[in-house]
C-alpha positions in Angstrom: 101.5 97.0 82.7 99.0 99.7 83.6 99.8 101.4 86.6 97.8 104.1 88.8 98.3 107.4 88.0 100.1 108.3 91.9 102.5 105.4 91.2 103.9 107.0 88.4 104.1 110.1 89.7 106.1 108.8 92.6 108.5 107.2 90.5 109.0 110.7 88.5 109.2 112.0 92.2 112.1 109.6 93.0 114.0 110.2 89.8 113.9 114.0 90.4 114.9 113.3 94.4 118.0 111.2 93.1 118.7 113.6 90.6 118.4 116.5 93.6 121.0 114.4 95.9 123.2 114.0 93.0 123.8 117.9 92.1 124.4 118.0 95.9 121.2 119.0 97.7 120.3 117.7 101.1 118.5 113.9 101.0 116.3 115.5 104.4 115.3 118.7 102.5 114.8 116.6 99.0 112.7 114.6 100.3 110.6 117.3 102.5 110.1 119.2 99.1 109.0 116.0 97.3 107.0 114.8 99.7 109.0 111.3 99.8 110.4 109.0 102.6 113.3 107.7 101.6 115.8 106.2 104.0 119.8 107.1 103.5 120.2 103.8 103.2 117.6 102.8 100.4 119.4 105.7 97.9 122.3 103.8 97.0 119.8 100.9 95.7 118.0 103.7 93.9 120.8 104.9 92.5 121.6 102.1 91.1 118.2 101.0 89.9 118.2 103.9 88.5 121.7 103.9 86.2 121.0 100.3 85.4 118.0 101.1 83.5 119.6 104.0 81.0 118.5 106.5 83.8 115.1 106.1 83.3 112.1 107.4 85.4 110.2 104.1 84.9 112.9 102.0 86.5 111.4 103.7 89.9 107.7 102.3 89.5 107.3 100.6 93.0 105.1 97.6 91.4 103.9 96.6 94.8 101.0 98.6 95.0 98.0 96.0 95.8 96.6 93.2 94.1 94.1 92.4 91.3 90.9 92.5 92.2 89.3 89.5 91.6 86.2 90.1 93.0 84.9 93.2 90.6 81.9 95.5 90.7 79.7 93.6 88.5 80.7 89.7 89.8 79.8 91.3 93.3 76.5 92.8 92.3 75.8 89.5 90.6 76.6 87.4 93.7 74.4 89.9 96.0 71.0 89.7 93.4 71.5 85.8 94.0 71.7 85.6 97.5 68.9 88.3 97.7 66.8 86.1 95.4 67.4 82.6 97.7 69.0 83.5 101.3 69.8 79.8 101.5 72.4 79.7 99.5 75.6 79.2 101.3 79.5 80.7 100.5 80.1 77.2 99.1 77.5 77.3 97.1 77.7 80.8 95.8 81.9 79.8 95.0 80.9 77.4 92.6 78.3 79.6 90.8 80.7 82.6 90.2 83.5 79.8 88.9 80.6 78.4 87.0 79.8 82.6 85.8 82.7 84.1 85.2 85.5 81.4 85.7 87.2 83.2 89.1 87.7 81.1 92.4 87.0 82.9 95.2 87.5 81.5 98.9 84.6 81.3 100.7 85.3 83.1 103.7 85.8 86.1 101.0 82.4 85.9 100.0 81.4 85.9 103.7 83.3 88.8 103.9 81.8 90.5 101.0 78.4 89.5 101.9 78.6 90.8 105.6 79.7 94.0 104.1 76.4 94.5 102.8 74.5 92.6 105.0 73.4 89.5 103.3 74.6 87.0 105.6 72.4 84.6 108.0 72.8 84.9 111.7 75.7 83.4 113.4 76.1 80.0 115.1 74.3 76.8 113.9 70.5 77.0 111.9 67.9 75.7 113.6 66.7 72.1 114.0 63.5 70.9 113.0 62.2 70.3 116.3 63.3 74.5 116.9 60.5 75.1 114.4 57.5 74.3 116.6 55.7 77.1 118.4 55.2 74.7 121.0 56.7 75.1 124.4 58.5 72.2 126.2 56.7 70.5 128.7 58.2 71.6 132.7 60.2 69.2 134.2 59.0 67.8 137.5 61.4 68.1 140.2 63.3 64.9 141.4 64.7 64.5 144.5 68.3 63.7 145.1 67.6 61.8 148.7 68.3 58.1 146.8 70.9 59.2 144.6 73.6 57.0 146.6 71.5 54.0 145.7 72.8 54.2 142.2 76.3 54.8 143.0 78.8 51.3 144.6 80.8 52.8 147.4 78.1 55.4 149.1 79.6 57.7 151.9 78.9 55.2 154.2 82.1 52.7 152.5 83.7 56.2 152.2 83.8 57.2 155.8 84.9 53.7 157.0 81.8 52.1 158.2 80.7 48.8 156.9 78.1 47.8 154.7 76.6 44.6 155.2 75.0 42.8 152.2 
């Protein structure tokens, strides 16, 4: 496996830190020089790492240093030219044509995420209806007057308060 250049030197720093604490130097001061944070309680699991692999420098790589990148350079500058060139397409839609492209799956809150990032995403909250679309505005409402609301309602105040209604 390929690893980043500072990973491997960290792992040549470890080996040279166990090494260090093994001719009797100070863990505290060790690690100080070597620029390394390393508990008194990991170094016994170093150590051991460390013998069980022939004493090896590469039995240090700490493999847990991110995670492929699915979404590369050239998929995302793909995905941007098509959104620039139709706005309408959605993350859903924009999913299925990088599967379709270069065979990755990529959520589609990702690609919102990636789109945001360069601002290529449509407004928030819902699109607009058809009826949004005309310039026209909507007609006033006149006002209506509560004073025969009870007539609507069984059981006016009238009931309420204990006097009697006659039918």
């Amino acid at each position: 496996m390929d690893h980043p250049p500072a990973v491997l030197d960290k792992a040549r720093r470890m080996e040279r830190l166990v090494l260090r604490v093994e001719a009797g130097e100070s863990l505290s001061q060790v690690c100080a020089d070597l620029d390394l944070k390393v508990k008194a309680t990991d170094l016994p699991r170093l150590r051991a790492k460390y013998e069980k692999s022939g004493r090896t420098w590469e039995a240090l790589i700490d493999g847990r240093y991110g995670h492929p990148q699915t979404a590369h350079s050239a998929l995302r500058e793909w995905m941007y030219e098509r959104k620039r060139e139709d706005e309408t397409l959605t993350a859903s839609q924009l999913a299925k044509k990088v599967k379709d492209q270069f065979g990755v799956k990529l959520d589609r809150g990702h690609i919102n995420y990636l789109l945001r990032k360069v601002g290529l995403t449509r407004p928030p909250g819902r699109p607009p209806g058809p009826e949004a679309a005309k310039d026209e505005p909507e007609p006033e409402q006149p006002d209506q007057s509560l004073d025969d609301a009870g007539v609507f309602f069984p059981g006016s105040s009238e009931a309420r308060d204990g006097g009697h209604r006659e039918c």
